[in-house]
N, C-alpha and C positions, 0 to 999 in steps of 0.2 A: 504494500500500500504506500502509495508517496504521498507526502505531507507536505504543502506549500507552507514555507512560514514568512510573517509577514518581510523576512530581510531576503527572500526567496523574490517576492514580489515587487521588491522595492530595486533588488540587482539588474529586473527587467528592461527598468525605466533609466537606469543607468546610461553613461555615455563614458565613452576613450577619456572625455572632455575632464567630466567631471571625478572620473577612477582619477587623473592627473591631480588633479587641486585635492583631493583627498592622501593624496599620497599612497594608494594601495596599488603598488605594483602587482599582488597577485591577482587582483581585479580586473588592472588592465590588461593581461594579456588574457584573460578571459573574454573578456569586450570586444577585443582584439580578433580574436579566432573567433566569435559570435559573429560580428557583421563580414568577415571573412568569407565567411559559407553563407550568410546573408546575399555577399556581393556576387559570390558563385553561380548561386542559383539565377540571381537574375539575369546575369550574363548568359547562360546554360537556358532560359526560356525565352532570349531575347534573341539570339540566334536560332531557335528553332522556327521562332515565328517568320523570323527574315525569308529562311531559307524555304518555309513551308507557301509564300505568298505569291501567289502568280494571275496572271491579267486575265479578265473576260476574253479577250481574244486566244489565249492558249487553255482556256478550257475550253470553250468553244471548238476549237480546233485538235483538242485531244477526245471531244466526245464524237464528231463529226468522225474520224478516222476510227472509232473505236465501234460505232454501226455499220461500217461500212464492212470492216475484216473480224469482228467478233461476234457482233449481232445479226451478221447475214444469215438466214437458214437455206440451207442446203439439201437436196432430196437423196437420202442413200438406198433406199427401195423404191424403184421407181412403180412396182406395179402395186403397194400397197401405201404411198405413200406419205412413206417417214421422213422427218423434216430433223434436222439434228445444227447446231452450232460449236462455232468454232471449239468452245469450252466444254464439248460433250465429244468429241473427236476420242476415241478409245480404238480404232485398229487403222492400218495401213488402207484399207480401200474407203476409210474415210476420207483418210490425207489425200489419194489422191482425187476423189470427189469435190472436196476442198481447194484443192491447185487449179482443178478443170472448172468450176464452178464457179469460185467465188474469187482467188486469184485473178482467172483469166478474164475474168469480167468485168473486175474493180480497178486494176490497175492500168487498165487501155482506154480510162476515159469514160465520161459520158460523153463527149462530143457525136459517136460515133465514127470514130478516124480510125479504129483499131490498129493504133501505132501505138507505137511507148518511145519515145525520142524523151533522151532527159534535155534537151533544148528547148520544147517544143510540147511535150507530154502533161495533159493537168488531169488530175482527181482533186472531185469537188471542187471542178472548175476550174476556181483561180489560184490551185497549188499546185507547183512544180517540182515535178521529181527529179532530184538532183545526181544519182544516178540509176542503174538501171540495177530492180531488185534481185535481191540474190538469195538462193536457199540452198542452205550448208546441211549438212546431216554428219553426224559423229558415229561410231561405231564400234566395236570391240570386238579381238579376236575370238575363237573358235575352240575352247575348252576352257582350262582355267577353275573345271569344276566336276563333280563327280554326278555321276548316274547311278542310281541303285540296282542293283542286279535284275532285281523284280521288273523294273522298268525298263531294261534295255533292249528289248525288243519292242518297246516302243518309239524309245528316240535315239536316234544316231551321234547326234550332237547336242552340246550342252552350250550357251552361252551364259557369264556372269552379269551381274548389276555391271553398270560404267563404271569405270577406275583408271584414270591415268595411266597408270602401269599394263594395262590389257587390252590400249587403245589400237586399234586396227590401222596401218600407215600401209599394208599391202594394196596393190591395186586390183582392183574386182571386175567382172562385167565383161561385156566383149571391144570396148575400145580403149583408145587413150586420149579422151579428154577430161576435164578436169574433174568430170563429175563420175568415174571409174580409179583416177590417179589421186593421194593423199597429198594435201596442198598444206602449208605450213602458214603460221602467222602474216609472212610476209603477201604473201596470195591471197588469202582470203578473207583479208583485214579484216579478221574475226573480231571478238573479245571473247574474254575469259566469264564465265556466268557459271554462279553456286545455285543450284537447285534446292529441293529439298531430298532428293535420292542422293546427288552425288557432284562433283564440279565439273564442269565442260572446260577444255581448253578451245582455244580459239580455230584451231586447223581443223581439217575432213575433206569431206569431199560436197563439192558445190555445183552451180550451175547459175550461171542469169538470166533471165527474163531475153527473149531476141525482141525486136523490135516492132514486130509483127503479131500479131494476137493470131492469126492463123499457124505461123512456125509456134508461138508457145504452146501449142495445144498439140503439135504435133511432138515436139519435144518430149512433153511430158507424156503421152501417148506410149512413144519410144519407150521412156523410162521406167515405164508401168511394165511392158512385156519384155524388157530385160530385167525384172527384179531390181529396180534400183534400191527401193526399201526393201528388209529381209528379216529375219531373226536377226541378226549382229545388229542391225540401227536400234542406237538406242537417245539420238534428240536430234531434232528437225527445227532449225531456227530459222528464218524469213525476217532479211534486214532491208529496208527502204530509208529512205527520209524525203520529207516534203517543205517544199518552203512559199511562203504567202508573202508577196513582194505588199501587198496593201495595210497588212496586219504587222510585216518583218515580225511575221513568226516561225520558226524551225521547227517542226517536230518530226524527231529520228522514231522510228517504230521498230522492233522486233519482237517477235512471234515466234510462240517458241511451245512444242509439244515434244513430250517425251514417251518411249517406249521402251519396256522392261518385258 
């Protein structure tokens, strides 16, 4: 039980000032270290407000981009159907329903020009893609982990969770462009992103957007019937950015689904 006594309540009212003209040094550096973490705290909530506060124009602009590629619904059964979004994506022939659907139809524009030129190229209008989007996929090699006996004639192969240490830099598929061949930071001016499973580095394997809304669909077409996604992919990240010359507002987007 704590007992306030009234020199308890009187230390409150104190000051550095007045610990001084009393002559109680032990006082003062009580006073001292009190408005200390006093001055802490408010500095510590005075920077978070700073950094927390941003313009009608970039919410605006961050809700605008966020209907367009999270809130769009997408048909994954086409004879019963089923409408699913971005944030309900759970197996690969969503993603790629996703890429053909809402990708290739958001990112060319309403004009109708089906081009993507980052010169020349706008979604919602009056913002320009600065350059042409790009989706990287990360992967991990090919054991790493044990199968129980009972099961092995069920499965041939085992892959683990992502882990740095077991990340796939072989080249897969039947070509050699970049989206078969393991591209490195410098290539794929990734970044580095912590999940909640596991950390992504920056490298993999990629591909951009071509210019043409007819080649991207064929593209990705290709990349469907050669397995480009497989058991090993285990994150799928989709980087753009767009800029509002009226508003001079930037917003970088990445999108990002993962598979275990």
């Amino acid at each position: 039980m704590l007992v306030i006594t009234s020199n308890d309540r009187l230390s409150n009212l104190l000051t550095r000032q007045i610990a001084t003209d009393l002559n109680n040094r032990e006082l003062y550096v009580q006073l001292s270290i009190h408005e200390m973490c006093i001055y802490g705290l408010f500095f510590i909530l005075f920077c978070i407000s700073c950094c927390d506060m941003y313009t009608y124009d970039v919410f605006a602009l961050n809700q605008e981009i966020s209907s367009l590629f999270l809130d769009s619904s997408f048909e994954v059964t086409t004879a019963d159907g089923i409408s699913i979004k971005f944030h309900d994506i759970i197996t690969m022939e969503h993603l790629w329903k996703y890429f053909y659907e809402v990708l290739c139809n958001k990112l060319y524009g309403l004009d109708n020009s089906n081009m993507l030129n980052v010169t020349n190229s706008e979604i919602i209008y009056r913002n320009k893609l600065l350059f042409k989007p790009r989706v990287r996929q990360v992967r991990v090699e090919e054991g790493h982990c044990e199968i129980r006996n009972q099961f092995k004639g069920l499965f041939k192969e085992c892959y683990v969770p992502f882990d740095t240490e077991y990340e796939e830099k072989r080249s897969f598929g039947p070509a050699n462009d970049s989206q078969w061949l393991y591209s490195g930071e410098t290539r794929t001016q990734g970044t580095f992103y912590s999940g909640k499973i596991s950390y992504y580095g920056p490298g993999g394997y990629y591909f951009d957007f071509p210019e043409r809304k007819e080649d991207a669909k064929q593209l990705i077409d290709g990349l469907k019937m050669n397995t480009w996604l497989d058991r090993a992919t285990r994150a799928i990240f989709i980087d753009f950015a767009a800029y509002n010359g009226n508003t001079d507002t930037l917003c970088v987007v990445k999108l990002k689904d993962f598979l275990q």
